[in-house]
C-alpha positions as CSV (number, residue, x, y, z in Angstrom):
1,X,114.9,108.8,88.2
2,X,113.5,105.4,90.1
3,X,115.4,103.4,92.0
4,X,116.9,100.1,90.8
5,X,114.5,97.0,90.7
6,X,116.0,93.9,92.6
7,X,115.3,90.6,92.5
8,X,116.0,88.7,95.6
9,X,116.3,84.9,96.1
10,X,116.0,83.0,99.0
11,X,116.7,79.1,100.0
12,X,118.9,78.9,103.2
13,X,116.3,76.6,104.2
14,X,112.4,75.6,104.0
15,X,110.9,78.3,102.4
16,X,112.3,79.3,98.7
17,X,111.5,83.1,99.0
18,X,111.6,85.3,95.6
19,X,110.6,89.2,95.9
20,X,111.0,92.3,94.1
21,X,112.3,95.1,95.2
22,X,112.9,99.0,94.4
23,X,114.6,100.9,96.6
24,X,112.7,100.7,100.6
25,X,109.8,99.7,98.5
26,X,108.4,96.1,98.4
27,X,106.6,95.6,95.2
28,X,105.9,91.9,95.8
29,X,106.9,88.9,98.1
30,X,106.2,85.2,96.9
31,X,106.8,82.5,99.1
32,X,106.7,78.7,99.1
33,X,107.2,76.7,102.3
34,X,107.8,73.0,102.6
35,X,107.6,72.8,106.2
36,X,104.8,70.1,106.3
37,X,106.9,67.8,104.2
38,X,108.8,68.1,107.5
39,X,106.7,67.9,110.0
40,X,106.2,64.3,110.5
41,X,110.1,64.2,111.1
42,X,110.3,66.7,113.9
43,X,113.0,68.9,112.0
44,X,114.1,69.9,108.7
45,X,115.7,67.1,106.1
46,X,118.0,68.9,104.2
47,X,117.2,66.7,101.0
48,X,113.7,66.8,101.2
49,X,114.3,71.0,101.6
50,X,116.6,70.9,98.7
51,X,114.2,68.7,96.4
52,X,111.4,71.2,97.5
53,X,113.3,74.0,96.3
54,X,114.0,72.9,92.7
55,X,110.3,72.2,92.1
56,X,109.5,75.3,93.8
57,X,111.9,77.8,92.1
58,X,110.4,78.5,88.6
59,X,107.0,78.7,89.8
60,X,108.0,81.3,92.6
61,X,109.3,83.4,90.5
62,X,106.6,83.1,87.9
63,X,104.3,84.2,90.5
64,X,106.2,86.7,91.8
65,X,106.7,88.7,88.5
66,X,103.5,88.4,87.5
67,X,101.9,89.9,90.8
68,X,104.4,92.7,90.7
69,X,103.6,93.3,86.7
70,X,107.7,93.1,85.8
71,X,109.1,91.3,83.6
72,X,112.3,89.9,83.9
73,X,114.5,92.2,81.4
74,X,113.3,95.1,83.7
75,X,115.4,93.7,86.6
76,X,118.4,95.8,87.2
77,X,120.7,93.4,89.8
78,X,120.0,89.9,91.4
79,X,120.4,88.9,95.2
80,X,120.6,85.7,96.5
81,X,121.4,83.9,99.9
82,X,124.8,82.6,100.0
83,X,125.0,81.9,103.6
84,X,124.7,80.7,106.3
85,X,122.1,78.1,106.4
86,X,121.9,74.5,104.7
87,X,124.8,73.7,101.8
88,X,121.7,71.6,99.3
89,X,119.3,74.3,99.3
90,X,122.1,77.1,99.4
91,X,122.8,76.1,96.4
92,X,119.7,75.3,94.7
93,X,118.7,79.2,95.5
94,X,122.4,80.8,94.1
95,X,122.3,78.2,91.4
96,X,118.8,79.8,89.8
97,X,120.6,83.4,91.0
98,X,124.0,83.1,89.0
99,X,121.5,81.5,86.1
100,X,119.6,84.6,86.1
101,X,122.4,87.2,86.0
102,X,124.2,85.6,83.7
103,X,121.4,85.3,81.1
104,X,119.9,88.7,81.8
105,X,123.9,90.4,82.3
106,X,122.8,91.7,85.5
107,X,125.1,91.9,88.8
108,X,124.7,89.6,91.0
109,X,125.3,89.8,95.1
110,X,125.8,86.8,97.3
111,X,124.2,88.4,100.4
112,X,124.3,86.9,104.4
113,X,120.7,85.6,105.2
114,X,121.2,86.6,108.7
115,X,121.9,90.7,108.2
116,X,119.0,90.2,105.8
117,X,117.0,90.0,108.7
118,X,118.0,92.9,109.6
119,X,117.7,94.8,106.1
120,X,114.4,93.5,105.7
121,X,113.2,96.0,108.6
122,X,113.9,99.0,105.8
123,X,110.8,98.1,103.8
124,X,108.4,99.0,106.4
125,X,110.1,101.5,109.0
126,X,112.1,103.1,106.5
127,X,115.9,103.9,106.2
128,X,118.0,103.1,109.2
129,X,120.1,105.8,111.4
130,X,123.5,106.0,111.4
131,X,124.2,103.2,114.0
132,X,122.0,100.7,115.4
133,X,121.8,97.3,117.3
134,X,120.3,94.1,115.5
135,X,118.9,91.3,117.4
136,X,118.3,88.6,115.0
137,X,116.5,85.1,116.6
138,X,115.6,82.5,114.6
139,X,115.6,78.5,114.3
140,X,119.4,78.2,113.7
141,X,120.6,82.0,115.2
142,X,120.7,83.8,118.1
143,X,122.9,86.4,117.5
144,X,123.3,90.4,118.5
145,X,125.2,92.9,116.0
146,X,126.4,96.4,116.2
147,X,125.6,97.7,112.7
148,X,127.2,101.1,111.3
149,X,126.1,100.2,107.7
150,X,123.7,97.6,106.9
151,X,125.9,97.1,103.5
152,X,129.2,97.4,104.5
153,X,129.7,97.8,108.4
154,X,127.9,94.7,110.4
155,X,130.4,93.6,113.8
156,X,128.9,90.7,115.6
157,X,129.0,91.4,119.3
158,X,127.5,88.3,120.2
159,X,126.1,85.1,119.4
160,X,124.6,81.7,120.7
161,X,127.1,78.9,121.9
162,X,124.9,76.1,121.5
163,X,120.9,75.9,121.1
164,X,119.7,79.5,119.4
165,X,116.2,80.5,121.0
166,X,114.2,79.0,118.3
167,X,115.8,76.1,118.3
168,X,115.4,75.8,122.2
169,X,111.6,75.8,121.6
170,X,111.5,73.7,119.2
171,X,113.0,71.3,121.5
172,X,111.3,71.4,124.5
173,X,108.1,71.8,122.4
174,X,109.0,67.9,121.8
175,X,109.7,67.4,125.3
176,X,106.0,68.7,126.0
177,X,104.7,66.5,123.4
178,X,103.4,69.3,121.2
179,X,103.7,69.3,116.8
180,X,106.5,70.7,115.0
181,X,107.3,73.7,114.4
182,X,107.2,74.4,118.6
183,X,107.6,77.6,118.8
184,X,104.0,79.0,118.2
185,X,102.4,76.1,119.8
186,X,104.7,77.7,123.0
187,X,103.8,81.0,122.7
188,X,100.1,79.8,122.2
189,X,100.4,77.8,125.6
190,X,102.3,80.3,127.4
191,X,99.7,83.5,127.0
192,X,97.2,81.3,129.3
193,X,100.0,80.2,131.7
194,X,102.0,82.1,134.9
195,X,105.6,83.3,133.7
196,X,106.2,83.4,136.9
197,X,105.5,80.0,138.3
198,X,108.8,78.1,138.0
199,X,112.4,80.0,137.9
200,X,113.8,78.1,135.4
201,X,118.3,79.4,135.2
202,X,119.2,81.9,132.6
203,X,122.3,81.2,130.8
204,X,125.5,83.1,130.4
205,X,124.4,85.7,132.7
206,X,125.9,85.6,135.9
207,X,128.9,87.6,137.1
208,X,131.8,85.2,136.1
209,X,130.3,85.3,132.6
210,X,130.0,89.0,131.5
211,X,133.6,89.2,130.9
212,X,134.0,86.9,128.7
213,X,130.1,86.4,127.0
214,X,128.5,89.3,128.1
215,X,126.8,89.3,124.9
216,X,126.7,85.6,123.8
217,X,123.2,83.3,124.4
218,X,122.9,79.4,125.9
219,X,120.1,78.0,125.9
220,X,120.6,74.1,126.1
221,X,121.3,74.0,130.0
222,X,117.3,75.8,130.0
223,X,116.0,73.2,127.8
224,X,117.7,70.6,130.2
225,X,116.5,72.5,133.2
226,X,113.2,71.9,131.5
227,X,113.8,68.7,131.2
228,X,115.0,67.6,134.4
229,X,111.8,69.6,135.8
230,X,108.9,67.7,133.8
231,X,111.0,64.5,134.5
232,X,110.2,65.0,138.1
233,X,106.8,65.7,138.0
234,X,106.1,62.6,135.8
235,X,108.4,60.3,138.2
236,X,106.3,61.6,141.1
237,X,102.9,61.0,139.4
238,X,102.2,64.3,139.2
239,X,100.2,66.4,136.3
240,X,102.6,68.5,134.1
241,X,101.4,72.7,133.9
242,X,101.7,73.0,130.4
243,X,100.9,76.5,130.5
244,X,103.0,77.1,133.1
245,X,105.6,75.7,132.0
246,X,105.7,77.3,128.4
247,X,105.0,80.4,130.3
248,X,108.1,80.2,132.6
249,X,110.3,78.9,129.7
250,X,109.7,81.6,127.6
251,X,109.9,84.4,129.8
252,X,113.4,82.6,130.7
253,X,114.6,83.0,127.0
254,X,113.1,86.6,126.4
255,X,114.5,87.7,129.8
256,X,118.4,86.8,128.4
257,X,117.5,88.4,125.4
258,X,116.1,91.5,126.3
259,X,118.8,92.2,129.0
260,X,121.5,91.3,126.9
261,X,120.4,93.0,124.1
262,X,119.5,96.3,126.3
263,X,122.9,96.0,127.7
264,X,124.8,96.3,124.5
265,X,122.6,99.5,123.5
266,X,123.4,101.3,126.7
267,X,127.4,100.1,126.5
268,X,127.5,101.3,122.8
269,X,125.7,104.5,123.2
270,X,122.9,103.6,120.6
271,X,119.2,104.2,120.8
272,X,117.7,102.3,118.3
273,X,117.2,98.3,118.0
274,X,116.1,96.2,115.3
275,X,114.9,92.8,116.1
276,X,114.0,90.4,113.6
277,X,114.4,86.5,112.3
278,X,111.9,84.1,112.9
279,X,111.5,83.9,116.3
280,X,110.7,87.7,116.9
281,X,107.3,86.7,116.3
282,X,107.3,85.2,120.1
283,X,105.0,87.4,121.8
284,X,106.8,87.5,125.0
285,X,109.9,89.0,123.7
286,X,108.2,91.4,121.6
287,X,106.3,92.8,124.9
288,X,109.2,92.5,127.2
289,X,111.8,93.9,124.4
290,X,109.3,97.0,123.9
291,X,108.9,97.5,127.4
292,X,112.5,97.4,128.8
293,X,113.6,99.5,125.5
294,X,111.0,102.4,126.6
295,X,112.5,102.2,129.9
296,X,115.9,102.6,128.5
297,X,115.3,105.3,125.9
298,X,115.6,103.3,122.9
299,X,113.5,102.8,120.0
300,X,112.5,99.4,118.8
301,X,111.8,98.4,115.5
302,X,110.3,95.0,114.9
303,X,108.7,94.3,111.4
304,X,105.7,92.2,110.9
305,X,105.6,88.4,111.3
306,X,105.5,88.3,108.0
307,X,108.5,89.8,107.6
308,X,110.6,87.5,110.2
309,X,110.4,84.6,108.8
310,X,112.6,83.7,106.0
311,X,111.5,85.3,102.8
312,X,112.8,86.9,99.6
313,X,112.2,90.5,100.6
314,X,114.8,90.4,103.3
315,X,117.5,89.3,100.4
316,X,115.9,91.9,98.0
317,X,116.7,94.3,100.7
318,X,119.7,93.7,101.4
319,X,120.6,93.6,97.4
320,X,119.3,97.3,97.2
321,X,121.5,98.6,100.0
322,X,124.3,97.0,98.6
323,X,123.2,98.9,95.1
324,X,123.2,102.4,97.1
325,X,126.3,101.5,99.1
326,X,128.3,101.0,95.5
327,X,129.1,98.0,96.6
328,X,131.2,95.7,93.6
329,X,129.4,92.5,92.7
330,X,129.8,89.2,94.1
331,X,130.9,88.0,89.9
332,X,129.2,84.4,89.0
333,X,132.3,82.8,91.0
334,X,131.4,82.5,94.3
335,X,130.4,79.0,96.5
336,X,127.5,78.9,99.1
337,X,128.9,79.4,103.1
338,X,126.9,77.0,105.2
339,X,128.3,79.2,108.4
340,X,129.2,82.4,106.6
341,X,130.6,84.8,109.6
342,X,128.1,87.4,110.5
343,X,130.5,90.2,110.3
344,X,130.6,89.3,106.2
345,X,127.4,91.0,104.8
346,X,128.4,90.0,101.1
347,X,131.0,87.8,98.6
């Protein structure tokens, strides 16, 4: 007997994501993106996003049924980002989901967008093992988890106090003059510069920290350090390294990553790591993460690009573990969580 079909729905932000799913099997992932409406405003405008979204929606899913060759009475449940992420297209995305359910009497699961990072990692590298860490980077999170059950047993060990990563290069990618999104413009600049060439601080990581944020991120005092350091040069009339300082930045922010992350395997007795969001596409922190985890004995498991940004897969994902966890159904009741805790994989 198959496995049920899910539909997941994602909005927590730019991209209004809808895929299919059936079991660890993908059958289709459609996505829309309204970053370049955007663009010219250096950072996401929640109306525009949310506006985006409800022209996006039907067509998405159109799209996305027809590619898979489903039609809609052949879903079996319905999985849709309830939070965290931004309250207008939040609800835009569990709006169309309760719609859905309701007309097609399917369950329906309000799922956390950021363990569906995680999740999403199922479709290609298969089912997880019994315990595992999650390092999920992105735009808005920086955040490490100890996960015993991707349904039912996420703890948060650890997440940013101000800027997350993405964020941080976004940022600074302004500071170097360089289009929004920053962060691949960064990692673009940084593979021709020297990593090595200016020691910019890594937060949260010295002595008098580890007892109380051994596992937390900061990034804002290195985008200041940043800051401060092109400031100088241009007061003194002196050329700015681009390279090398994209380089040096980057290998700051995948240094406190990795060694964080690393850490918490070795102190929780686990051998596996999952890293996804967004900005696991950096290339720095996939080549140090892969390196320092062979060094350590753990496997790493790191899905696609595709895969780390947001997209309905990851939610579609996370719906079908719910499905073979027996989880009960979120009901047609529940209200979008712009900061949904991390430790809450479901409503």
């Amino acid at each position: 007997m198959s496995e049920p079909l899910v539909l997941g729905i994602e909005t927590s932000c730019d991209e209004t994501g809808v895929a299919l799913v059936r079991g660890h099997e993908l059958l289709v992932d459609s996505v829309a993106s309204s970053m370049e409406e955007h663009a010219r405003f250096g950072g996401i405008i929640p109306e525009i996003a949310s506006r985006a979204h409800l022209e996006a929606m039907v067509p998405t899913l159109e799209r996305a049924l027809t590619e898979a060759s489903v039609s809609l009475d052949q879903v079996d449940a319905v999985a849709v980002t309830a939070g965290p992420g931004l309250v207008g297209p939040l609800t835009v995305g569990v709006s169309a989901a309760k719609s859905l359910a309701l007309a097609l009497g399917k369950p329906l699961y309000g799922v956390n967008h950021v363990v569906g990072h995680a999740a999403v990692d199922q479709l290609v590298h298969g089912a997880f093992p019994e315990r595992f860490i999650a390092l999920v980077v992105s735009g808005g999170h920086s955040s490490l988890l100890l996960v015993e059950d991707i349904a039912t047993g996420v703890h948060e060990l650890g997440s940013t106090l101000d800027d997350a990563a993405g964020e941080a290069f976004d940022k600074v990618g302004r500071l170097l003059g360089l289009p929004y999104p920053g962060g691949p413009h960064i990692d673009r600049l940084a593979r021709t510069g020297d990593p090595a060439a200016i020691r910019f601080p890594r937060g949260l990581t010295a002595a008098k920290d580890q007892a109380a944020h051994a596992y937390d991120f900061s990034f804002s005092g290195l985008k200041t350090a940043v800051a401060r350091w092109v400031e100088a040069r241009e007061d003194a009339g002196e050329p700015i390294p681009l390279a090398d300082v994209a380089a040096s930045f980057a290998a700051a922010v995948a240094d406190v990553l990795t060694a964080k992350t690393l850490a918490a395997c070795q102190r929780h007795g686990v051998d596996t790591l999952v890293i996804g969001g967004g900005f696991s596409a950096n290339s720095q922190l996939r080549e140090l993460a892969t390196q320092r985890a062979a060094a350590a004995g753990v496997t790493v498991r790191i899905p696609p690009i595709r895969y780390c940004t947001d997209n309905g897969a990851m939610i579609a994902a996370l719906g079908a573990a719910m499905l073979r966890a027996g989880v009960e159904p979120s009901g047609l009741e529940f209200g979008v969580d712009s900061s949904m805790p991390l430790g809450v994989t479901h409503v």
